[in-house]
N, C-alpha and C positions, 0 to 999 in steps of 0.2 A: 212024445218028442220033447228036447228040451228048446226052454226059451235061451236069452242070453244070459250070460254072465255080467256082462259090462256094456255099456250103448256111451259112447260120443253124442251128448246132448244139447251143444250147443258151442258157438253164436253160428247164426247163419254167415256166410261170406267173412268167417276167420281162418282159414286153411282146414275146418273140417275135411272135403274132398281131399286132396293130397294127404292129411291123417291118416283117414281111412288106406289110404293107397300104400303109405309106408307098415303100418301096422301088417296088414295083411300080407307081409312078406316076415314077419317072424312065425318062426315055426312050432311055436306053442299056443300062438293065438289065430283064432279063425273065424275071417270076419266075413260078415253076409254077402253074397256074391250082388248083390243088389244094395250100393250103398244108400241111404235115405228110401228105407221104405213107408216110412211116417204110418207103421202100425198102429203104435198108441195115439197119432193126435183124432180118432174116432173110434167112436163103438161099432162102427157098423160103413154102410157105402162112403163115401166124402161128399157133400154137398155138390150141388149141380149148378151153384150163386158161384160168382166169381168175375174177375178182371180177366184182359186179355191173356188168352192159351191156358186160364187157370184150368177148362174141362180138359184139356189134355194131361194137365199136373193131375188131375185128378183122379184121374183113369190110370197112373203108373201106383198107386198107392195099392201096398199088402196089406189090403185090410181082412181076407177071412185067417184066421186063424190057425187053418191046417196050411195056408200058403205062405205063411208067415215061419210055421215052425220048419219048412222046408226049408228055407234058407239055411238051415244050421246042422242038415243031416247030415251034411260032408263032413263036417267036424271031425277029426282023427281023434282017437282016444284020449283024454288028458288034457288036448287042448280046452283054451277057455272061449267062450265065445263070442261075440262083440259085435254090433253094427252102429251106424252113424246117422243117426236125424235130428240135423241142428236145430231143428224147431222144438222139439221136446223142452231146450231150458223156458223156452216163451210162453209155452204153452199148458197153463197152472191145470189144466181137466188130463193132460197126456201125464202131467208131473203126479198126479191122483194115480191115473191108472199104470203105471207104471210102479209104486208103490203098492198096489193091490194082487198083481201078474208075479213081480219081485221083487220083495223087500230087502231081498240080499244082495239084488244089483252096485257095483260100482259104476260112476258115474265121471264123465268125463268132461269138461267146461274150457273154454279156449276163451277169453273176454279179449274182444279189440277194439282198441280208442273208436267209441259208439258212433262220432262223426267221419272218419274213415270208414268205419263198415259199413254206414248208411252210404258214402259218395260210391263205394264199390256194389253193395246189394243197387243202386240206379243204375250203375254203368252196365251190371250185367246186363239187367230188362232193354236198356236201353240198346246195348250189341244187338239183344235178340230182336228188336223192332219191335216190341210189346208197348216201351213204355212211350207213351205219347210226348212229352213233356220234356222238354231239349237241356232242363239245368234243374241239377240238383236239387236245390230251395226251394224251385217253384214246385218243382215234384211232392219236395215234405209238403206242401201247405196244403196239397191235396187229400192227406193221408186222413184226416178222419172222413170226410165224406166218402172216400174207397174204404173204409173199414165198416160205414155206415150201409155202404151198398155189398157187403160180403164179398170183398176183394179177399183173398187167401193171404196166409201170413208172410208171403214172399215181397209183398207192397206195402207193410208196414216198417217202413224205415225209418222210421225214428222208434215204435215202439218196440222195433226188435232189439236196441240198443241197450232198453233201461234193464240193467242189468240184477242192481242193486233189488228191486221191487222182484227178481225171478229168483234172486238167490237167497230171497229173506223168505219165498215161498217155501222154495226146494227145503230148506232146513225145517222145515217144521214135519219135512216128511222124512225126510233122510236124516242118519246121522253126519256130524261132518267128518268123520273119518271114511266115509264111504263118496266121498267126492273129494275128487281133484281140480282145482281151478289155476291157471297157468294163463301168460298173455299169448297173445298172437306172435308179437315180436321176438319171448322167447322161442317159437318153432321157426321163426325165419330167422332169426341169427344165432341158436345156438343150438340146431335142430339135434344133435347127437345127446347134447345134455338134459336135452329136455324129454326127446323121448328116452332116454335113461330113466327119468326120473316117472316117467308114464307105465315102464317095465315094472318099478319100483313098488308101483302104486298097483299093480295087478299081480303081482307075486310072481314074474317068470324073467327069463335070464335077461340080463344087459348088458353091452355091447354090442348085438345083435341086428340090428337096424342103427344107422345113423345118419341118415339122410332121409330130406321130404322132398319126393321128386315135385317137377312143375305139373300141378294137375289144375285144371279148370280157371287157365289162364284166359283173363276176357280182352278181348280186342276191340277197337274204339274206332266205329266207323263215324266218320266224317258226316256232321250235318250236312243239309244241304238239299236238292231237290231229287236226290238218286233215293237218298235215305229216305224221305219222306213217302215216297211214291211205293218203296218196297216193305217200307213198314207198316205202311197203310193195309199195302195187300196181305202182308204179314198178320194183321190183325184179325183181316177179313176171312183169312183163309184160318186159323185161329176159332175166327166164329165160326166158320163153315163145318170144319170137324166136330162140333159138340152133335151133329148131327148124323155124324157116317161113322159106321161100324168100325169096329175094331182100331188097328193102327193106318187108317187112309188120311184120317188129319193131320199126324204126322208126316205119313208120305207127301202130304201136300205142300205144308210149310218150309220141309226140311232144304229141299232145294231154296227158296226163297231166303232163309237164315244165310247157308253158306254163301249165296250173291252177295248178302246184306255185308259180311263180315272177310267176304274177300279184301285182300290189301289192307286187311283194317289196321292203323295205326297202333301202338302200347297204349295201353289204359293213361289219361290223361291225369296230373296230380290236381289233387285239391288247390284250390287259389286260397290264400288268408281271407279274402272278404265272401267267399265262400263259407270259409270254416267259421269264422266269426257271427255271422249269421245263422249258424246251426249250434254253434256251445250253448247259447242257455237254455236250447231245448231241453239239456242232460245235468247241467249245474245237480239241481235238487236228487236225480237220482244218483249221480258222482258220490257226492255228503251220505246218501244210504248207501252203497255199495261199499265207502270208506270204512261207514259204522258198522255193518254184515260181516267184511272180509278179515277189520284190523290193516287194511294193506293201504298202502299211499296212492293215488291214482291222481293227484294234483296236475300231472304232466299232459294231460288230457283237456286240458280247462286253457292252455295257452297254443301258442304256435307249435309246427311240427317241425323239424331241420328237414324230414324226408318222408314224404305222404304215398301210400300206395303199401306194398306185402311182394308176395311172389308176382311181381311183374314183368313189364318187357315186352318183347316179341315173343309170341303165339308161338310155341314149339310146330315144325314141322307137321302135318299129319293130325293135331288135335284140334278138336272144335271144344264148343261148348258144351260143360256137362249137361248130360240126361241121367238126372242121380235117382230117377225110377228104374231103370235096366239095370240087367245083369251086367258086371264089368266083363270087361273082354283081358284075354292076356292072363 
């Protein structure tokens, strides 16, 4: 069975999910019905250490091999084949074996302003009542002691950011002509040209896609004494599944999420004295990512006119991705 052709490797919470979503509607390329199966971030089971719900993230992971090449039997002849697990850029042991599986893989990179992606990777946990911690900062200062106690890489927010230090790895593996690196903002505001330029980059036709629909829009429930009491339970029932079979910890929490993020307001923007207290986490990697890329990223290190990606109000009918499932549709 074959592996992929091209994997979507990173940032986490830069419009990978809706990537993935737009992709898979061109008809030469065929991407894994299971977007983020974080194949390569292990040799073997995932760790059973982990933060709030991580035993459930853990348990959605294609980690044997033959479940892995399944995802890609459907593949119609000629097409090329493609899946999305943002963790791959962060993760220099996945960046190895990914290199070892396919050398000839293309490689797909979305970077976004590292202190927006870290206030949106918070907001999601926090919709979902995972993350305990009601603002953003105080949540970063936590993050080496959750990296020290084997939090999963979905709770490192600040070091999912450092960009610069992932893509000075990447290249010592890959050539650069086999990676594409693009911002976030170009797929929110010039979403037809940029995946043009994504077609480009994988050798099949363009025109063909040009729109990124709204996927894995997070909704922002209201602190407060609703939230805390459902979060809590959220947590508890979280732990409570690392212990019962199959998907019943799911079935347990999942009502508890959509209570949690009923009426939930649009994702709330970054405040400046927010943002300002998160830039010089990134300073020093900015200046290596500058030297890596050649490309200017200065715009990052000051104020934003407009904080936030594919926002708003929650489309209709959608909840929060579970980017271990097969997609539906």
């Amino acid at each position: 069975m074959p592996l992929p052709d091209f994997l979507v490797i990173g940032a986490p919470k830069a419009g990978t999910t809706a990537l993935h979503a737009a992709l898979s509607r061109h008809p030469s390329l065929h991407m894994s019905p299971v977007k983020e199966p974080k194949f390569f971030l292990t040799d073997g089971p995932p760790s059973g250490r982990g933060g709030p719900g991580d035993a459930q993230t853990h348990r959605e992971h294609v980690w044997r091999r033959e479940d892995y090449e399944a995802l890609f039997a459907a593949a119609p002849p000629g097409a090329l084949r493609g899946e999305s697990t943002p963790f791959y850029l962060y993760d220099r042991a996945a960046q190895r074996r990914i290199r070892a599986a396919i050398p000839h893989a293309r490689l797909i990179v979305v970077l976004r302003d590292p202190v927006e992606r870290a206030h949106s990777n918070w907001a999601h946990l926090w919709s979902a009542g995972l993350e305990p911690v009601g603002d953003v900062v105080r949540a970063c200062a936590r993050e080496e002691r959750r990296i020290a106690a084997g939090w999963s890489h979905f709770w490192h927010y600040l070091a999912l950011g450092r960009y610069g230090e992932q893509l000075e790895h990447l290249y010592t593996l890959f050539r650069r002509d086999q990676v594409l690196v693009f911002r976030y903002r170009d797929l929110v505001d010039r979403p037809a040209r940029t995946l043009d330029q994504i077609c480009v980059f994988l050798g099949v036709e363009t025109g063909v896609v040009t729109e990124i629909p709204r996927e894995n829009v997070t909704a922002h429930p209201e602190p407060g004494h609703r939230h805390r009491l459902l979060s809590a339970a959220l947590r508890a029932g979280a732990e409570a599944g690392r212990f019962l079979p199959g998907g019943l910890g799911t079935a347990l929490t999942e009502p508890l999420e959509g209570l949690l993020q009923r009426r939930g307001n649009a994702r709330r923007p970054l405040t400046w004295e927010q943002r300002r207290l998160l830039i010089p986490r990134f300073v020093r990697d900015i200046e290596l990512l500058q030297r890596v890329t050649g490309e200017d990223f200065g715009d990052w290190l000051g104020p934003r006119e407009r904080s936030g990606g594919l926002v708003g109000t929650r489309p209709d009918g959608q909840r929060q991705a579970r980017n271990g499932r097969p997609r539906s549709g």
